[in-house]
Each structure stands twice: as structure tokens, then as C-alpha cells.
N, CA, C and O atoms as a GROMACS GRO file, in nm:
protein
  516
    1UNK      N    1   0.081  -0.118   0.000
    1UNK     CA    2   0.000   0.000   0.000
    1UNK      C    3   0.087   0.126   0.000
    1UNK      O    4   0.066   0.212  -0.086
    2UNK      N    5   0.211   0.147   0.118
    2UNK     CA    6   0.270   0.257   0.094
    2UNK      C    7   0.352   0.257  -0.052
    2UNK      O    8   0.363   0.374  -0.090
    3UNK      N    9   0.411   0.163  -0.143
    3UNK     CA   10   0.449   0.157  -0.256
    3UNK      C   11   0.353   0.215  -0.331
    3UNK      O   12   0.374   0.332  -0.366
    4UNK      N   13   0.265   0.169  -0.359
    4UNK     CA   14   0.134   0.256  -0.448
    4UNK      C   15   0.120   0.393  -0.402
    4UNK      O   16   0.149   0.470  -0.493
    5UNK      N   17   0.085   0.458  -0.287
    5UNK     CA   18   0.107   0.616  -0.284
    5UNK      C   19   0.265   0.648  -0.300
    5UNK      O   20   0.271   0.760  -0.351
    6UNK      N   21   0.371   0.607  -0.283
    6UNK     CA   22   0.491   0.646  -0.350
    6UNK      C   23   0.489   0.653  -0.501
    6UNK      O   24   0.531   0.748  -0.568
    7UNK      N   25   0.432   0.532  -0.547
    7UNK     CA   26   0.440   0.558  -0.686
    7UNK      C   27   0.332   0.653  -0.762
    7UNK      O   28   0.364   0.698  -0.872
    8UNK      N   29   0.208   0.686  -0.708
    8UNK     CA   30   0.131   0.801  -0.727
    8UNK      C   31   0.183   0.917  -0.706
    8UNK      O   32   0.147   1.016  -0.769
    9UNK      N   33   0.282   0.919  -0.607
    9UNK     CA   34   0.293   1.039  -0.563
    9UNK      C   35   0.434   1.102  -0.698
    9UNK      O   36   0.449   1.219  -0.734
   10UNK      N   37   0.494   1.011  -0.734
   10UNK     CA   38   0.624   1.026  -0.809
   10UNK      C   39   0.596   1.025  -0.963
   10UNK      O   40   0.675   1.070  -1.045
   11UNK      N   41   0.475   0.969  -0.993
   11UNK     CA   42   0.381   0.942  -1.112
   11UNK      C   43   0.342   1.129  -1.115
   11UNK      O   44   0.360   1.192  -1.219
   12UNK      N   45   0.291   1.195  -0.995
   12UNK     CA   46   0.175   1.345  -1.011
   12UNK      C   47   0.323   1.415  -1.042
   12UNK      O   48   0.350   1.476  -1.145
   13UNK      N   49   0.419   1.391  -0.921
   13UNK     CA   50   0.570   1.466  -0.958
   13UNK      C   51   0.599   1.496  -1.088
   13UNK      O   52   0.590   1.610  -1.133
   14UNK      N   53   0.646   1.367  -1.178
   14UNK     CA   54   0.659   1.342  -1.310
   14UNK      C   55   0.603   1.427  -1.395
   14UNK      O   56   0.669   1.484  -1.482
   15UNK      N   57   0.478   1.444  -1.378
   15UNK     CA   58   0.376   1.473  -1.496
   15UNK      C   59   0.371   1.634  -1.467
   15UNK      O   60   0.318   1.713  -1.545
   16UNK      N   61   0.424   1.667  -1.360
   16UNK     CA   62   0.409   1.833  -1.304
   16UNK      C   63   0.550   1.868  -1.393
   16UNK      O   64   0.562   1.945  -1.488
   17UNK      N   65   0.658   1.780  -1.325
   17UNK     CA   66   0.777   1.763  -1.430
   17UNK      C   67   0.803   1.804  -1.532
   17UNK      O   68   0.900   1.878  -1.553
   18UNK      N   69   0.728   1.768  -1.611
   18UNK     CA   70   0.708   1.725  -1.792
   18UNK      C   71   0.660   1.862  -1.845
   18UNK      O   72   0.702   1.937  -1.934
   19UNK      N   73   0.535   1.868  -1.738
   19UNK     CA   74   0.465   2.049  -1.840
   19UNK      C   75   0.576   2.110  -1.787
   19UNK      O   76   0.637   2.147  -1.888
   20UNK      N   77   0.630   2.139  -1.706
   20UNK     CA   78   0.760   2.247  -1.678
   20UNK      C   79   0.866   2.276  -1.752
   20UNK      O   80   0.929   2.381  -1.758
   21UNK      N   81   0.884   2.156  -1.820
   21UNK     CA   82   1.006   2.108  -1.887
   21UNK      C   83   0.980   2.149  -2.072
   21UNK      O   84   1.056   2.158  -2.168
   22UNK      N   85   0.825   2.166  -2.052
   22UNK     CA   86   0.773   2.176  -2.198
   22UNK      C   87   0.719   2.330  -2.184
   22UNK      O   88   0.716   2.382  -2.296
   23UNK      N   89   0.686   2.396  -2.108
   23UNK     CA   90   0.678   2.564  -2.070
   23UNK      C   91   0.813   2.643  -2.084
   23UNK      O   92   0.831   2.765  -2.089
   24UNK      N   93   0.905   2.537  -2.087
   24UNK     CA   94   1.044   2.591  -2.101
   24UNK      C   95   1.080   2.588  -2.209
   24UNK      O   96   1.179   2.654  -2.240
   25UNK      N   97   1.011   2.506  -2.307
   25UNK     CA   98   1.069   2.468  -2.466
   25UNK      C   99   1.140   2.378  -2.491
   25UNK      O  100   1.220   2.381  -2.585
   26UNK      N  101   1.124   2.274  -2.405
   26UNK     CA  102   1.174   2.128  -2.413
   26UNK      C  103   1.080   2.047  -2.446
   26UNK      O  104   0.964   2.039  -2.404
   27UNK      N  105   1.168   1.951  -2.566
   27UNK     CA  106   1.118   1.855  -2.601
   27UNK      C  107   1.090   1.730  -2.515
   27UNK      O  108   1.191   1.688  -2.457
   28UNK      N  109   0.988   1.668  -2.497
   28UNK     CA  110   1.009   1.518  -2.451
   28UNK      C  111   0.996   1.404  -2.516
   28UNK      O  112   0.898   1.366  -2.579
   29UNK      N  113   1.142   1.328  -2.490
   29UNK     CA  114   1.176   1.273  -2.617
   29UNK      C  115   1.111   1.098  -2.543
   29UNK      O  116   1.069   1.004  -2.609
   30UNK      N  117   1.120   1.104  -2.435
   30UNK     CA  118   1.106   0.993  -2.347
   30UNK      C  119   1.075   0.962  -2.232
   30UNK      O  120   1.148   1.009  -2.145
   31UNK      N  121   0.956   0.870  -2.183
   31UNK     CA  122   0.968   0.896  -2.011
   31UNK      C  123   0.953   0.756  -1.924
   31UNK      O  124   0.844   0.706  -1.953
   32UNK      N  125   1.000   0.704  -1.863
   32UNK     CA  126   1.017   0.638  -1.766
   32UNK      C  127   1.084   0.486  -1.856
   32UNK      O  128   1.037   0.372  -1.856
   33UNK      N  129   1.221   0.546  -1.934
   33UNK     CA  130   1.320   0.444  -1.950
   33UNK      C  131   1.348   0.332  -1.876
   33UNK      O  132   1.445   0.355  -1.804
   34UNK      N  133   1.309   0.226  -1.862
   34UNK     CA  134   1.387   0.121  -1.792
   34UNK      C  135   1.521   0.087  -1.826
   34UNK      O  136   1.591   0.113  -1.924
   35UNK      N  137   1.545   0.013  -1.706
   35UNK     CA  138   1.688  -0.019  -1.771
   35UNK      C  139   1.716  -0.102  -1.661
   35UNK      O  140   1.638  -0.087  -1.566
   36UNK      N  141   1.833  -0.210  -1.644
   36UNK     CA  142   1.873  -0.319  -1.573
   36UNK      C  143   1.888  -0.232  -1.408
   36UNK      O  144   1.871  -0.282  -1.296
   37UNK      N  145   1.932  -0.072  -1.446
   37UNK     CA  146   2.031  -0.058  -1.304
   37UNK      C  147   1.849   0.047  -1.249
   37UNK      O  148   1.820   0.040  -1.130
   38UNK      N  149   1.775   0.108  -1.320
   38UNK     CA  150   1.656   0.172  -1.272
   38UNK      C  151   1.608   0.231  -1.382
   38UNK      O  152   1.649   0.211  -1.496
   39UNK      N  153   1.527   0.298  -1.352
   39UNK     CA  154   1.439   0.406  -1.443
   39UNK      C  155   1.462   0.529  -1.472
   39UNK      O  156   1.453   0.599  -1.371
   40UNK      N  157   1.491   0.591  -1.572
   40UNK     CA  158   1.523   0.701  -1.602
   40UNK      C  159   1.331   0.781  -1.676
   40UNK      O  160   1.242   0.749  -1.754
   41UNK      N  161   1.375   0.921  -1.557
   41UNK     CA  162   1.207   0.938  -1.544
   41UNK      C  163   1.166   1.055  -1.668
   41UNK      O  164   1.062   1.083  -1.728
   42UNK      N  165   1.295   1.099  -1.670
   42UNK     CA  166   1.247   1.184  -1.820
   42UNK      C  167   1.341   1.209  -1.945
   42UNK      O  168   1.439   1.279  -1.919
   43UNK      N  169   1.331   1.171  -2.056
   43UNK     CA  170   1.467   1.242  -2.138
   43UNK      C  171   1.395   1.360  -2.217
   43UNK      O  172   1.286   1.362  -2.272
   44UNK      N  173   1.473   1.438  -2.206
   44UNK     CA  174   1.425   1.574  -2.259
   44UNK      C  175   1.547   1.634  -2.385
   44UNK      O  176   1.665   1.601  -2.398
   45UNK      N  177   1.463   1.732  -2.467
   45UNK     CA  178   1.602   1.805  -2.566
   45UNK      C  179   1.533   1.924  -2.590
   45UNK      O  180   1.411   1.945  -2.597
   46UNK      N  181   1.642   2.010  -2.602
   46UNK     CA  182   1.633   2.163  -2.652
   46UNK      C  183   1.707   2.192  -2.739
   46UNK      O  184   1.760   2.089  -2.779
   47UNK      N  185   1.744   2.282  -2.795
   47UNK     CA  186   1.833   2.301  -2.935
   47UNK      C  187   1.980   2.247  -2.902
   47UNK      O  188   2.063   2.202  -2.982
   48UNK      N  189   1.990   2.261  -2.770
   48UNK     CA  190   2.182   2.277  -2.770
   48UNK      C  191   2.197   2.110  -2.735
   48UNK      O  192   2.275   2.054  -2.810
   49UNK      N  193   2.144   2.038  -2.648
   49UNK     CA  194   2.139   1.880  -2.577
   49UNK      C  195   2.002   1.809  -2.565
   49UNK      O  196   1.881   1.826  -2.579
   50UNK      N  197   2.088   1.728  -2.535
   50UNK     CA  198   1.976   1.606  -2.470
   50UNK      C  199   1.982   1.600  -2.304
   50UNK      O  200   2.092   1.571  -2.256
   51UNK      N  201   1.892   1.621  -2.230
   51UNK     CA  202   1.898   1.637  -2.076
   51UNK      C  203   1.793   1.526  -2.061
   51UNK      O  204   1.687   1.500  -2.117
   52UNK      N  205   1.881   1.460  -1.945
   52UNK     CA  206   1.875   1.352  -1.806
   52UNK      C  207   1.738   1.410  -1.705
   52UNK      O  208   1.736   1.534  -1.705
   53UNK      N  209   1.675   1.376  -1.659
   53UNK     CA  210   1.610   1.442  -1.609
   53UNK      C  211   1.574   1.355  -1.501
   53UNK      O  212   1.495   1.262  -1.521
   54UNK      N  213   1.623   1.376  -1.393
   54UNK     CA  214   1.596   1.285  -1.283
   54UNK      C  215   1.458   1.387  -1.180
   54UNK      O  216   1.492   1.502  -1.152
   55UNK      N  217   1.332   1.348  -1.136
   55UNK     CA  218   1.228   1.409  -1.099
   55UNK      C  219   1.197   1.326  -0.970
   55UNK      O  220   1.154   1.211  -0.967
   56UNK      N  221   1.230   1.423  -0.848
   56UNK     CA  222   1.218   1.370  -0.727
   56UNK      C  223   1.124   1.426  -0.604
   56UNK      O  224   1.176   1.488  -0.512
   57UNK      N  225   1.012   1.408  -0.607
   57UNK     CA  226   0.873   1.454  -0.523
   57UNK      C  227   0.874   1.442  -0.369
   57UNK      O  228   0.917   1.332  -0.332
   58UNK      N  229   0.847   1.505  -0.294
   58UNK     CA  230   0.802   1.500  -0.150
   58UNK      C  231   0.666   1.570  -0.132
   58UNK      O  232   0.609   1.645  -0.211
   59UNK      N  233   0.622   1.522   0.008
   59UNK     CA  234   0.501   1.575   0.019
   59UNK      C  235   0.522   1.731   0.161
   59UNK      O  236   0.550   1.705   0.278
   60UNK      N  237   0.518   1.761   0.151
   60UNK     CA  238   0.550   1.893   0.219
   60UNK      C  239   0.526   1.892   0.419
   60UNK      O  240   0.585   1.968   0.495
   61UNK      N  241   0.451   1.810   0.451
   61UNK     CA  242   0.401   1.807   0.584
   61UNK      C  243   0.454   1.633   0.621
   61UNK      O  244   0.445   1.596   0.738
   62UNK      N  245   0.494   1.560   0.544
   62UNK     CA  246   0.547   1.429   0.537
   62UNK      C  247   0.695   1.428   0.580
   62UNK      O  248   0.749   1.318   0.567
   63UNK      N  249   0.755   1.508   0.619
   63UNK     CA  250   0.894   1.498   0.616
   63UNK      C  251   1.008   1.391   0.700
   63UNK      O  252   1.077   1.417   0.799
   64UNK      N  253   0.996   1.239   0.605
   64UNK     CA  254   1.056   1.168   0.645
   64UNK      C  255   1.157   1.128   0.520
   64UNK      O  256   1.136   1.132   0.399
   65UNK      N  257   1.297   1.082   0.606
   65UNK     CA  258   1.370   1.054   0.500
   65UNK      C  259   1.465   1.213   0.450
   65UNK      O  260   1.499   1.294   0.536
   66UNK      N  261   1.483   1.224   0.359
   66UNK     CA  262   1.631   1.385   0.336
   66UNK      C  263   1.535   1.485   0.368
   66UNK      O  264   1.413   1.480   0.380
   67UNK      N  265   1.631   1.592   0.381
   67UNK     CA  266   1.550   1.722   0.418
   67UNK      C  267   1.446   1.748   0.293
   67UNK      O  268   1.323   1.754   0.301
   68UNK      N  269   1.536   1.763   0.166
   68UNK     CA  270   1.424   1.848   0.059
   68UNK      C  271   1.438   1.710  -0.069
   68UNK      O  272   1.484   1.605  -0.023
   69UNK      N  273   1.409   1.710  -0.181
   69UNK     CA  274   1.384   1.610  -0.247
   69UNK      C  275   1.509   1.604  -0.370
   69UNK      O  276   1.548   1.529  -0.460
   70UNK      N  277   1.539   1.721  -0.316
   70UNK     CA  278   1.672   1.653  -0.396
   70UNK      C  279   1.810   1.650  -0.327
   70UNK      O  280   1.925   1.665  -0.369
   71UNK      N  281   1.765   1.629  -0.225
   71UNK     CA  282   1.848   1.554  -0.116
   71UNK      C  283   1.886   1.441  -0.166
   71UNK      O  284   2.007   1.416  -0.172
   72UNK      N  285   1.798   1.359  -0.209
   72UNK     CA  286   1.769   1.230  -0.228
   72UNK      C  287   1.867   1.170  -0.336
   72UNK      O  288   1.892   1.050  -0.330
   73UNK      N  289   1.919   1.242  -0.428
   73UNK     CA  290   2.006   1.237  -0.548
   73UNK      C  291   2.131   1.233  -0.531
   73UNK      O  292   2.193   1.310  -0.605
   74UNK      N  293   2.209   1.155  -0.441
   74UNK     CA  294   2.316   1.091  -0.388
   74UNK      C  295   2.416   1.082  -0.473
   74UNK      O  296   2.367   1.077  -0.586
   75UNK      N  297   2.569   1.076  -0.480
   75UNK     CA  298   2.660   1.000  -0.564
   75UNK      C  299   2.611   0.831  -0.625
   75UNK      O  300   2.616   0.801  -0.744
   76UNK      N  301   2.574   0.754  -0.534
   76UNK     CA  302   2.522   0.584  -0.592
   76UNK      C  303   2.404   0.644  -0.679
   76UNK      O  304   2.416   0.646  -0.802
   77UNK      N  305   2.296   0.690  -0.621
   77UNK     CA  306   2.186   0.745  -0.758
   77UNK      C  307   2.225   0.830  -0.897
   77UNK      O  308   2.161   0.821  -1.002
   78UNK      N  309   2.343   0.912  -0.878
   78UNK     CA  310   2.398   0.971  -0.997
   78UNK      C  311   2.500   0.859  -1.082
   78UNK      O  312   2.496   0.853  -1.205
   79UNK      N  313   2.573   0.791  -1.018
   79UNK     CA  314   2.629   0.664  -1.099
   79UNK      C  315   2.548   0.591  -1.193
   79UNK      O  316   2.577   0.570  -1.310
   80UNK      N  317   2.434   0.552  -1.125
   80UNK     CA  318   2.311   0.469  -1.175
   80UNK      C  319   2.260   0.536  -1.310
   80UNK      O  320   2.235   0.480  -1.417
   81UNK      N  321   2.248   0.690  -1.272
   81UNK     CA  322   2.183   0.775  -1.373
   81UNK      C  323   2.286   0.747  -1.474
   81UNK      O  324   2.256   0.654  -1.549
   82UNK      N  325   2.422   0.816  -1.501
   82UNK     CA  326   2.495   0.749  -1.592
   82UNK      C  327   2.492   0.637  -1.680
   82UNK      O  328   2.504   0.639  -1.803
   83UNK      N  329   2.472   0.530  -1.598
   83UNK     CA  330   2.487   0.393  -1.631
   83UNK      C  331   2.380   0.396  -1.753
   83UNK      O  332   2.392   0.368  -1.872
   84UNK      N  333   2.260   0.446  -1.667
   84UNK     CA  334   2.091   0.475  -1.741
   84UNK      C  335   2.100   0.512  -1.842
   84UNK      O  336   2.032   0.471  -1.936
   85UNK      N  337   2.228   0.643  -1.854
   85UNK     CA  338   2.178   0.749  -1.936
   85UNK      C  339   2.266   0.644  -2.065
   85UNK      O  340   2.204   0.584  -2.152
   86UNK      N  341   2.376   0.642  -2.055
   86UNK     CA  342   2.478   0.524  -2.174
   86UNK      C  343   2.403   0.408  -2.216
   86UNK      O  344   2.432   0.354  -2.323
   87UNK      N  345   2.315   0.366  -2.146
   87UNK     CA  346   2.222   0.254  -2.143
   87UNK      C  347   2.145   0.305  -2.311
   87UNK      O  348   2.161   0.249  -2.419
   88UNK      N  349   2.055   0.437  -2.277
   88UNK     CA  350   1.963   0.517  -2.366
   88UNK      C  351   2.038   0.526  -2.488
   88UNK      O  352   2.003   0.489  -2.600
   89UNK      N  353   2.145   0.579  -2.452
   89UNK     CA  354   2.230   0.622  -2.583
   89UNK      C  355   2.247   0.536  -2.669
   89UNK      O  356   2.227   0.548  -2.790
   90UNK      N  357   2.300   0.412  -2.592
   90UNK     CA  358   2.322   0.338  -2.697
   90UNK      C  359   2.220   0.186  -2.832
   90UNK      O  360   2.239   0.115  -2.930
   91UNK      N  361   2.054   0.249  -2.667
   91UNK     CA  362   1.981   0.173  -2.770
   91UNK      C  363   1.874   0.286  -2.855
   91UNK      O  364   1.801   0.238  -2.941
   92UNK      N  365   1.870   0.407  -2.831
   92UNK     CA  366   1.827   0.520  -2.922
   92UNK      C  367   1.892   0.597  -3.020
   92UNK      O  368   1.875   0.718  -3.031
   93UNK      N  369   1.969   0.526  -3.093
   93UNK     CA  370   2.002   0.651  -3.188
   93UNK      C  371   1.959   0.767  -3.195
   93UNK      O  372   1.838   0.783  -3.177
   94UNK      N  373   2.042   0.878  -3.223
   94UNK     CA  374   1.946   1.015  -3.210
   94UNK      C  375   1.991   1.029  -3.366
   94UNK      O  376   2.081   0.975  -3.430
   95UNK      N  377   1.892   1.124  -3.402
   95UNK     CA  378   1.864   1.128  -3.586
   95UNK      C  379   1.963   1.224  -3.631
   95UNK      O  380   2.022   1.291  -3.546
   96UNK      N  381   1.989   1.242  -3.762
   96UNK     CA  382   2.096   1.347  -3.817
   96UNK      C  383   2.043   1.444  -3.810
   96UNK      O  384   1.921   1.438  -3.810
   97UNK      N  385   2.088   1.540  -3.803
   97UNK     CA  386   2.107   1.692  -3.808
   97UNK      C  387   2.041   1.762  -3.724
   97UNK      O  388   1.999   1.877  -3.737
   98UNK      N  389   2.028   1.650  -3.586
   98UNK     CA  390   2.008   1.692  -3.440
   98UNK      C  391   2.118   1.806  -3.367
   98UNK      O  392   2.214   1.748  -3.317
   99UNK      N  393   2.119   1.930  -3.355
   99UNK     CA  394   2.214   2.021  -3.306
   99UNK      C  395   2.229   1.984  -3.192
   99UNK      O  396   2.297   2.065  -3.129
  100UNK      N  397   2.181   1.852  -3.105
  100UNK     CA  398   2.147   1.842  -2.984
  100UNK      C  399   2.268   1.673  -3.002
  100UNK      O  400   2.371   1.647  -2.939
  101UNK      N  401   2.242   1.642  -3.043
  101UNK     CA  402   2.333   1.469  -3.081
  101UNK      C  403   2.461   1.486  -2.987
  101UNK      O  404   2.422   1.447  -2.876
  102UNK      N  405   2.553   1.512  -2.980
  102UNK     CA  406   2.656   1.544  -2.884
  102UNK      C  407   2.656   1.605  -2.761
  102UNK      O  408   2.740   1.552  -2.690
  103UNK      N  409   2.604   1.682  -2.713
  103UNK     CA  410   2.569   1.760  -2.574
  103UNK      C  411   2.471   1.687  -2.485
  103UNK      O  412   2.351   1.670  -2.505
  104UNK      N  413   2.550   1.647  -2.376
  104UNK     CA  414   2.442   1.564  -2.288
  104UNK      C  415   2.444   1.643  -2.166
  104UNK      O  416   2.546   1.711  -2.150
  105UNK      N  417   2.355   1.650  -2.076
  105UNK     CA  418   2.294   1.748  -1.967
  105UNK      C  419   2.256   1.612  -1.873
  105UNK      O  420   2.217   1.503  -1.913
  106UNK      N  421   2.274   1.644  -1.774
  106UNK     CA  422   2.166   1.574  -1.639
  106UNK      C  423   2.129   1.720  -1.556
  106UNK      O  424   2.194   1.822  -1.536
  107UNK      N  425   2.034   1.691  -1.530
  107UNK     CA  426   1.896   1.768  -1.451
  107UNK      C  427   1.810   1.734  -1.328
  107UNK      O  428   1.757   1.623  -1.325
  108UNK      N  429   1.797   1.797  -1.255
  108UNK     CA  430   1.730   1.760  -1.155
  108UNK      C  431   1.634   1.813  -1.086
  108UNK      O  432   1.678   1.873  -0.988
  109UNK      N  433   1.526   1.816  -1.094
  109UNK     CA  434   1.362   1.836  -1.063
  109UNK      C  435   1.304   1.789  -0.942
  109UNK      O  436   1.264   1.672  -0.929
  110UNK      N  437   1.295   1.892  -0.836
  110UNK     CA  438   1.290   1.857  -0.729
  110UNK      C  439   1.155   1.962  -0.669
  110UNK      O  440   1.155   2.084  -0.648
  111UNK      N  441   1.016   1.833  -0.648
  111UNK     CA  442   0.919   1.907  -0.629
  111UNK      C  443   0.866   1.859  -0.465
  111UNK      O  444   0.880   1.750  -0.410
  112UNK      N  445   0.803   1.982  -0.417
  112UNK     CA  446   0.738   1.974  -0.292
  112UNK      C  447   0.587   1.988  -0.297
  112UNK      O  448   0.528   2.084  -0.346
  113UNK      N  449   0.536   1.894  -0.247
  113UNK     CA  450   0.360   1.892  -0.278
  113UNK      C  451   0.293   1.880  -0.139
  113UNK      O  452   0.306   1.792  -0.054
  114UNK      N  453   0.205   2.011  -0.140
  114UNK     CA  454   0.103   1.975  -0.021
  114UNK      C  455   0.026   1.859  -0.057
  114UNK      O  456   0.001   1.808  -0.167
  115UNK      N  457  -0.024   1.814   0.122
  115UNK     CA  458  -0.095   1.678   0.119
  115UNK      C  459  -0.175   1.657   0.034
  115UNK      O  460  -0.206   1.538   0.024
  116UNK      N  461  -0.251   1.764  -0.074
  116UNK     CA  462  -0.363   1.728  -0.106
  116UNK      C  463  -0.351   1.764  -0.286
  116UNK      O  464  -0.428   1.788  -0.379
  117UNK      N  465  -0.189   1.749  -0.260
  117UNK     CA  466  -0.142   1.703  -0.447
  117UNK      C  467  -0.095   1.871  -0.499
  117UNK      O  468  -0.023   1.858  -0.598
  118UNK      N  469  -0.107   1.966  -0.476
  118UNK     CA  470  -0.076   2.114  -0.505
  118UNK      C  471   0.053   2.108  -0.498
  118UNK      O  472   0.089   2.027  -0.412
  119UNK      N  473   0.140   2.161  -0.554
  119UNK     CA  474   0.275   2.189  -0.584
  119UNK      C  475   0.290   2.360  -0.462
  119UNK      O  476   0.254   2.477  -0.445
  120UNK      N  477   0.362   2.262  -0.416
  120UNK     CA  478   0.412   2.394  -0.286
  120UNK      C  479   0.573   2.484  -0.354
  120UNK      O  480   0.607   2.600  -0.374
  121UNK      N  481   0.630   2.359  -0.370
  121UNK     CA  482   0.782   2.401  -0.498
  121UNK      C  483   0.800   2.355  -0.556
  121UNK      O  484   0.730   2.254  -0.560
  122UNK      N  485   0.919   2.369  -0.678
  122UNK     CA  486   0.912   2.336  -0.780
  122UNK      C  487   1.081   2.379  -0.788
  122UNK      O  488   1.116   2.491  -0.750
  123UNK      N  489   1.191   2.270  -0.845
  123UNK     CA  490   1.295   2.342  -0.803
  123UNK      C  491   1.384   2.268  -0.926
  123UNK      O  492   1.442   2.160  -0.910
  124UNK      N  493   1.383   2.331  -1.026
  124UNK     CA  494   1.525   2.248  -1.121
  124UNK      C  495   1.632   2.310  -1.163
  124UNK      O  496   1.656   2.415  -1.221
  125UNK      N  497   1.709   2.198  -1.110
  125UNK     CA  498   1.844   2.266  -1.136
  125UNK      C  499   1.919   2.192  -1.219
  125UNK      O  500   1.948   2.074  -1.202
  126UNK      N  501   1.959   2.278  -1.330
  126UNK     CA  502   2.033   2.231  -1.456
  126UNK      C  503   2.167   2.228  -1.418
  126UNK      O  504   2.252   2.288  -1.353
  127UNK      N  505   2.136   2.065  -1.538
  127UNK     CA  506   2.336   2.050  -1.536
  127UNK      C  507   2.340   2.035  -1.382
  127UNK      O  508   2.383   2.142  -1.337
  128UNK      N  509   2.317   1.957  -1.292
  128UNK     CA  510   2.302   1.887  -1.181
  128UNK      C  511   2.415   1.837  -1.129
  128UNK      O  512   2.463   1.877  -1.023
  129UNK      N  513   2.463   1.749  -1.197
  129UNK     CA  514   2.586   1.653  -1.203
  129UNK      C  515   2.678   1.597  -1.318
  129UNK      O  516   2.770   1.520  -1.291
   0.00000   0.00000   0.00000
């Protein structure tokens, strides 16, 4: 049961994620990549790269576990992301005369939600790691 509201809760994150990421003029090229080592929750592109987009939710009055939500985005979770991201690369070709094909970005999207699903913050910080 608490798995299912984690994954609801990281599912509403995501999708708050995504319009943010597309209000900004990013493409979304991909979302919730699997892969052997985890899930990669968004791939995104803009003219210059392709950005990593790791999207990490808390609930605002819940505060168990790191202080803020991108606390949570550790050295072992950024390895993983790597692993993820070479994972993508090498089973997506990206198309010719992509200005974006060479420039890779990781990102990190770090949202705070009152109990009752409202976005309290909203916090991304580019080029992350």
C-alpha cells in the first residue's frame, strides 16, 4: 500500500515535471526508461542537448527521509543515472542533423507537494551533475 502512494505520488511529480520542462521549450523525447540498473524518469532536448532528467517529489508536511527532495540524489543514484543514461544512448540513436546529438545534460527536478497534491515548490536545477 505505501508503494502505491509512493508511486502516485512520483507518477503526479513526473507529470508536473514534464509540463515544466515543456513551458520551457523542451522537447520530450522519453519517459520512464527502464533499464537493468533503474528508471530514467524523463529524457528531454532543446536546441543545444539532450537532458537527463531525474524528478524527485516530497510531500511537504510528510517529512521523512532527506530534508528536501533533492536531497535524495546521492553519488550511488547519480552513478546509476549514468549507467541509465549510456544505457539510452546506446539503444536510441538520435537522428541526423540533431544540433542536440553530442551535448548531454543531467537535470534535476525537485518538487514539494502539499498533502492534497498542489505543488508547494518546484525546483530544477540544470546540469546537476
Amino acid at each position: 500500500m505505501a508503494a502505491d502512494r509512493r508511486r502516485t505520488k512520483g507518477s503526479l511529480g513526473e507529470r508536473i515535471a514534464e509540463r515544466h520542462l515543456a513551458r520551457h521549450g523542451y522537447e520530450i523525447v522519453e519517459r520512464n526508461f527502464r533499464t537493468r540498473y533503474g528508471e530514467l524518469d524523463l529524457i528531454a532536448a532543446d536546441d543545444r542537448c539532450i537532458v537527463f532528467c531525474e524528478v524527485k517529489t516530497r510531500v511537504g508536511a510528510g517529512r521523512s527521509g532527506p530534508e528536501g527532495p533533492l536531497d535524495a540524489i546521492g553519488p550511488a543514484k547519480r552513478r546509476r543515472l549514468r549507467a541509465m543514461a549510456r544505457q539510452w544512448l546506446t539503444s536510441r540513436p538520435v537522428g541526423p542533423g540533431r544540433p542536440f546529438r553530442n551535448r548531454l545534460r543531467f537535470d534535476a527536478i525537485g518538487i514539494t507537494l502539499t498533502p492534497s497534491g498542489g505543488v508547494l515548490e518546484l525546483e530544477h536545477v540544470r546540469d546537476a551533475f
